[in-house]
N, C-alpha and C positions, 0 to 999 in steps of 0.2 A: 585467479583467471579460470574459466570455465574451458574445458576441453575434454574432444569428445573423441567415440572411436566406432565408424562404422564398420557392421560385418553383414556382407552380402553372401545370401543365400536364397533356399531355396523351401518355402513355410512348406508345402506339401509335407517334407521330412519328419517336419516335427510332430506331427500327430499322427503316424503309422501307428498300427495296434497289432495285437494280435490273439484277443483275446473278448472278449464283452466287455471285462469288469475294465481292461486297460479303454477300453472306446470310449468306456463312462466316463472315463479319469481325460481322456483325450479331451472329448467332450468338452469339459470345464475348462480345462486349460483355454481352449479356442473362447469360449465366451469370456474370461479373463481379460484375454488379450485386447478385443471390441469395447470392450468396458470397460479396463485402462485407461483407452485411450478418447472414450466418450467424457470419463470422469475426470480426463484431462483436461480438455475445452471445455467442462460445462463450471466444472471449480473456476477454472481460471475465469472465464467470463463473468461469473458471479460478483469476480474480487475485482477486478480490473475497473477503473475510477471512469474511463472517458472509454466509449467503444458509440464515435459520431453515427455511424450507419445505424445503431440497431435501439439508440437513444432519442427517438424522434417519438416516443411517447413518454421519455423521461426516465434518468438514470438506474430509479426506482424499479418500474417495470422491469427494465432489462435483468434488473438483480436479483429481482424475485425471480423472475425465470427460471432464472439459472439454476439457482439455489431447489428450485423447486423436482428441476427435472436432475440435479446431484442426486436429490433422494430418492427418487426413483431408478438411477443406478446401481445408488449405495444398495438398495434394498435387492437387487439383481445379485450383485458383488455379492451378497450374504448369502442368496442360493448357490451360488458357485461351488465358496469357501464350504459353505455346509453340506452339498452334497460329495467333496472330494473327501473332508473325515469323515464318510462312510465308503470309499469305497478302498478295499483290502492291498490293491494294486498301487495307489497312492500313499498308504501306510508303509509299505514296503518299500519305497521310494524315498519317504522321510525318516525313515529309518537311518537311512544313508548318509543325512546330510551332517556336519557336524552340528555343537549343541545350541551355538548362536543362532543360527538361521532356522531352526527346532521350533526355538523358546520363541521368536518374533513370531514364528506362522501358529504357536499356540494361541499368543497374546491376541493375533488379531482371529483369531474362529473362537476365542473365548469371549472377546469385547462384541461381533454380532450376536452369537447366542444368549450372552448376558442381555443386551438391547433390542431384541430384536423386534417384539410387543411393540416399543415407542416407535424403531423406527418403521413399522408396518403401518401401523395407526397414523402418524405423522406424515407418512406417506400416501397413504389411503386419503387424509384429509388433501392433501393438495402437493404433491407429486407429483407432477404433470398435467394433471387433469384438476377441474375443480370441482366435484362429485356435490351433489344436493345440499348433502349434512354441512357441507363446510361453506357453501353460500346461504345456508337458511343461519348458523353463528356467525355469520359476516353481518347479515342484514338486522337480525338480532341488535346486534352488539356492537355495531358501529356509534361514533358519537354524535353529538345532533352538532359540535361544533366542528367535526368535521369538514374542510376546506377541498375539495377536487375543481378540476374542469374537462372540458370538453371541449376539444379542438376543430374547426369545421374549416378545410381548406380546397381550394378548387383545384381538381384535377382533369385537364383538358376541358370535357363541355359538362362534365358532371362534377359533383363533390363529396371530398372524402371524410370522414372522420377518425379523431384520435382521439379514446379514453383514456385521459392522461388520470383520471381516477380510479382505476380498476386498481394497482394496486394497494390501495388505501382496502381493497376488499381482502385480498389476499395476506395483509398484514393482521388484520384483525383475525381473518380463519388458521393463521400460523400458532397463534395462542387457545385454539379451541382443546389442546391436552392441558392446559394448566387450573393443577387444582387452588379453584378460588381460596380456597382454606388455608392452605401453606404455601402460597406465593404469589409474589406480586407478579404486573406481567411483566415488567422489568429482570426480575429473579429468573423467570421460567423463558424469557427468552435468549438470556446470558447464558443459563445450562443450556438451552436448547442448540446453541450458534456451536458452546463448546462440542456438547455431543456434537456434531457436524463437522467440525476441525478435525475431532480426533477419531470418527467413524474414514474419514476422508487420508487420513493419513495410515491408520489401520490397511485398511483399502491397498491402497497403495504399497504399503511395505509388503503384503505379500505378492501384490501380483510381481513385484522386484524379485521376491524370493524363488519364487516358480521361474523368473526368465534366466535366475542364473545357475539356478540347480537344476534345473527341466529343459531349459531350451536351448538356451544360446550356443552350448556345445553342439548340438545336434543340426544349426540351421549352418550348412556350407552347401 
């Protein structure tokens, strides 16, 4: 059974400072928390099978979206993580906490600085946006048997359309980091989805860490 436990307060509290280096550390924490909860709804819609409202160009679409604009969080999430281990105020904080809750906010500011090249580049490619380079390898590299359509429906006295093949574009530029030489695209997009799970759960485990060793005491 799932059970929950609200505490009402008051956010202003939480990110008092009193110092520059503490404002920086403030800082992060506040975009942390936007980005939590962006990477909440956008994971989740990624993964979620039936979503009728936002499916009317096809399941597909909607997935890639999602997944698209995750990465452009994630890649946010990692400036976060990566500017709070610099700043002295923050160190001194983690210093604090015992060694489980330590070792988890290592693991995850160690897995983005490890990744962080793929996930900028992967990002760059189509993270919300679809930049040149990654419709010029779509159009490249698409296959000639290739199957799309194009939806044309009336709305009131004019008509509308739905590219129900736009993802088929976006599918192909998802595989523009895979090296031809040691991977199939099969290969490179089964690492790619895991990198994704486990950037995404990374993510996540600390902004948990921050709300229980940073905040939640402080918000009444």
């Amino acid at each position: 059974m799932i059970t929950s436990r609200i505490k009402v307060g008051h956010p202003e509290r939480l990110f008092r400072y009193g110092d520059e280096d503490e404002k920086k550390m403030q800082v992060q924490f506040a975009r942390l928390c936007v980005l939590y909860d962006d990477l909440t709804l956008e994971f989740t819609a990624a993964n979620e099978d039936a979503i009728p409202l936002l499916d009317k160009s096809g399941r597909d679409n909607r997935r890639f979206y999602f997944v698209r604009r995750t990465l452009g969080t994630l890649s946010e999430l990692r400036g976060a993580i990566g500017a709070l281990e610099k700043s002295t105020t923050f160190q001194a904080r983690k210093a604090a906490w015992e060694h489980g809750a330590q070792k988890e906010w290592s693991e995850a500011a160690k897995f983005f600085d490890t990744n962080h090249k793929f996930l900028k580049d992967w990002r760059n490619d189509v993270g919300g946006h679809f930049h040149d380079s990654a419709a010029a390898f779509a159009i490249d590299n698409i296959e000639q048997d290739t199957v799309g359509t194009i939806e044309l429906y009336r709305r009131d006295t004019g008509v509308d359309v739905r590219l129900k093949f736009a993802y088929g574009l976006v599918a192909v530029a998802m595989i523009k980091l895979r090296d031809e030489r040691t991977q199939t695209v099969e290969d490179f997009l089964l690492d790619a989805f895991r990198f994704l799970v486990d950037a995404v759960n990374h993510a996540t485990s600390a902004v948990k860490i921050v709300t229980l060793k940073e905040l939640l005491e402080k918000f009444k």
